[in-house]
C-alpha positions in Angstrom: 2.2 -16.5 -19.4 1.7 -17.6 -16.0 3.8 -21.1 -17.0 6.7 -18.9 -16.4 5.5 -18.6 -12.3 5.0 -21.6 -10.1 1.6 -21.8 -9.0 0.1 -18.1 -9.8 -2.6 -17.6 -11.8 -2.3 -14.7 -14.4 -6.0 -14.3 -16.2 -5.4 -14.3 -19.9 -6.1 -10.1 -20.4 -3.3 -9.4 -18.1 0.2 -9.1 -19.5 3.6 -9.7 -17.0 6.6 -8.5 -18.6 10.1 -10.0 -18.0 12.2 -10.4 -16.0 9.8 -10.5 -13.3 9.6 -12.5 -9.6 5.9 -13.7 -8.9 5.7 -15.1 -5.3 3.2 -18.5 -5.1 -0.5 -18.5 -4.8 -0.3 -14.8 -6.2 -3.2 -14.1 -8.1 -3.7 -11.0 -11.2 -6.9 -10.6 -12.3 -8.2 -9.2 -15.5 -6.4 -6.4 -17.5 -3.5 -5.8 -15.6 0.0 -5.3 -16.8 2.9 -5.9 -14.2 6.0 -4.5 -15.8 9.3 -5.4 -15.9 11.9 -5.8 -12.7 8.7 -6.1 -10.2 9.4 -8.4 -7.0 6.0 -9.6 -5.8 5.6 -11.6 -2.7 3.3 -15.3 -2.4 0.0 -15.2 -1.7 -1.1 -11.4 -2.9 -4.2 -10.5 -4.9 -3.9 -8.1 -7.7 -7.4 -7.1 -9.0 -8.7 -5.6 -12.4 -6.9 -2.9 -14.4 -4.0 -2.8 -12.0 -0.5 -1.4 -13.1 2.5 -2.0 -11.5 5.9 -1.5 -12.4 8.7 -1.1 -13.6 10.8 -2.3 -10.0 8.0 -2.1 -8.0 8.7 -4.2 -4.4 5.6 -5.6 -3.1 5.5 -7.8 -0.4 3.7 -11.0 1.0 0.0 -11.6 1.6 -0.8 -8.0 -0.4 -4.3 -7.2 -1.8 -4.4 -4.3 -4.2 -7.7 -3.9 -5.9 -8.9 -2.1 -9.3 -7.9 0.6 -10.4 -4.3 1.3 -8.7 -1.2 1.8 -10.7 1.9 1.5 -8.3 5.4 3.2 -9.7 8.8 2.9 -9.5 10.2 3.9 -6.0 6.8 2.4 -4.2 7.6 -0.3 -2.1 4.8 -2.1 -0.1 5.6 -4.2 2.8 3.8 -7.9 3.6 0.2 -7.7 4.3 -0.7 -3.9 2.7 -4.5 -3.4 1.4 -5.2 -1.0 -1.4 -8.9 0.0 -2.1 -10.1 0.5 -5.6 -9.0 3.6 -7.1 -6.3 4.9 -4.4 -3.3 6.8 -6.0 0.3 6.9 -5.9 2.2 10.0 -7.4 5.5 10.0 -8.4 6.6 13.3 -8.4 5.7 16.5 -6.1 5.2 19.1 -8.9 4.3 17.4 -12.3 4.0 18.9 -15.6 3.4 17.5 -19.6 5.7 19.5 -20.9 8.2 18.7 -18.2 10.6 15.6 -18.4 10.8 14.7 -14.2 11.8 11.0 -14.4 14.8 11.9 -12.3 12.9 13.6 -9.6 10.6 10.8 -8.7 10.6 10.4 -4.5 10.5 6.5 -3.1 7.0 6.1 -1.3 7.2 3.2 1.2 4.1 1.9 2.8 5.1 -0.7 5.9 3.6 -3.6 6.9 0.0 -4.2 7.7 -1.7 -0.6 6.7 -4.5 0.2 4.8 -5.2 2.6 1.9 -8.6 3.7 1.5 -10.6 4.1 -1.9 -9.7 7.3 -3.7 -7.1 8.1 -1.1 -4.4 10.1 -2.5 -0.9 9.1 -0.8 2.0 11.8 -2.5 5.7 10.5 -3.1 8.2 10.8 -0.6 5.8 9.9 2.2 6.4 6.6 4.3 3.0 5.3 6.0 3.9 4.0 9.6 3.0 0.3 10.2 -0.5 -0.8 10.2 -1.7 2.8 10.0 -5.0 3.2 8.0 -5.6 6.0 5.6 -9.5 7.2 5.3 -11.4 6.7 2.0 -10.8 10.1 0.1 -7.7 11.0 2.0 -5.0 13.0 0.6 -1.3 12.0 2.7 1.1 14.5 2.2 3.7 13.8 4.9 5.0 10.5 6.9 1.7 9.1 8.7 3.1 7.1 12.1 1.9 3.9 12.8 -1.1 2.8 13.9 -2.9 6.4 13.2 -6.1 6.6 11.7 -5.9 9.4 9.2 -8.7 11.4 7.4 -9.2 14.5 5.3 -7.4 16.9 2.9 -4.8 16.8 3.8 -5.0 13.9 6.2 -4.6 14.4 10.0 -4.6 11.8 12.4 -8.4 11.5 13.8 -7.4 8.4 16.2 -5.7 5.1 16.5 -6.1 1.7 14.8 -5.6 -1.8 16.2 -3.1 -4.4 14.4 -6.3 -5.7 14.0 -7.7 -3.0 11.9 -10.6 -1.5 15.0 -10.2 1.6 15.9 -9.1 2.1 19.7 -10.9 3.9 22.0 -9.4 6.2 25.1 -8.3 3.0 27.3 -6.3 2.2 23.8 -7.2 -1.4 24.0 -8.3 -3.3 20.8 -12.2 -4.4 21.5 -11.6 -7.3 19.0 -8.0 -9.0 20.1 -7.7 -7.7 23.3 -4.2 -6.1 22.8 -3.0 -3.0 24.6 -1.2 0.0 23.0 0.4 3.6 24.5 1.0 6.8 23.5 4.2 7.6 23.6 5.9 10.9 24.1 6.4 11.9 21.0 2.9 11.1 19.7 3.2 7.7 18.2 1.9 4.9 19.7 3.0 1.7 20.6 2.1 -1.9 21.9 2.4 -3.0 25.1 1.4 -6.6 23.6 1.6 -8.6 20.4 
């Protein structure tokens, strides 16, 4: 199986259906089943009993651990972390009995932010660049970037560095150094990279 991908490891329970791109030093760990039309970037870490696919986009330097199934019309940009357990929906308003594979809303989550364990992130939704979404948090609109966000639903309760720390009132990351500011519209920016 993983013969087909240039240096990626594939464990032997997981299954990658074809056609499929599979980015070097990517890694899929035991019982996982990436299905067909996936692009996923070098260097990413795919944990136990993960499912992704069909044309799921995943970027570079990704670590998505057990438990998450990501569906058509997620995309996650270089560098996004997953906690065990987080879910992706598909659709606003599901039912059984209901065929909604046409009504399934694209769900992109940009570079650098973190999803925390049992978080809850609904379709349609984009989360902001290196934002970082509370353990147990349910999203249910756009998050900006760099927001912390907690709660059902989730409301901003701060600010995160690039770093992953959160800020405090001078908005200056106490690990890197690096300044951010609020801007008018209640996002927040940096002043330095």
């Amino acid at each position: 199986m993983a013969d087909q991908f240039e240096d990626v490891f594939v464990h032997e329970s997981s299954y990658v259906d074809e056609p499929c791109k599979i980015g070097a030093g990517t890694r899929i760990w035991h019982f996982s089943h990436i299905l067909k039309d996936c692009d996923i970037g070098s260097d990413c870490i795919i944990g136990q009993n993960v499912m992704i696919g069909p044309a799921v986009k995943i970027g570079k330097k990704c670590k998505i651990q057990n438990n998450v199934s990501l569906y058509r019309g997620i995309e996650l940009e270089d560098g996004v972390f997953c906690a065990p357990s987080c879910v992706f929906t598909n659709v606003n308003n599901p039912r059984a009995e209901i065929e909604r594979k046409d009504e399934f809303r694209p769900t992109l989550v940009k570079r650098g932010s973190s999803i925390g364990a049992n978080a809850t992130i609904l379709c349609g939704c984009t989360l902001g660049e290196y934002c970082f979404i509370g353990a147990g948090a349910v999203v249910t609109n756009d998050v900006p970037a760099y927001a912390l966000m907690a709660g059902v639903p989730a409301k901003r309760i701060g600010w995160m560095s690039k770093a992953g720390v959160k800020l405090g009132d001078d908005l200056v990351c106490p690990l890197k150094g690096d300044r951010y500011e609020e801007t008018g519209d209640g996002h927040l920016r940096p002043l330095s990279t």
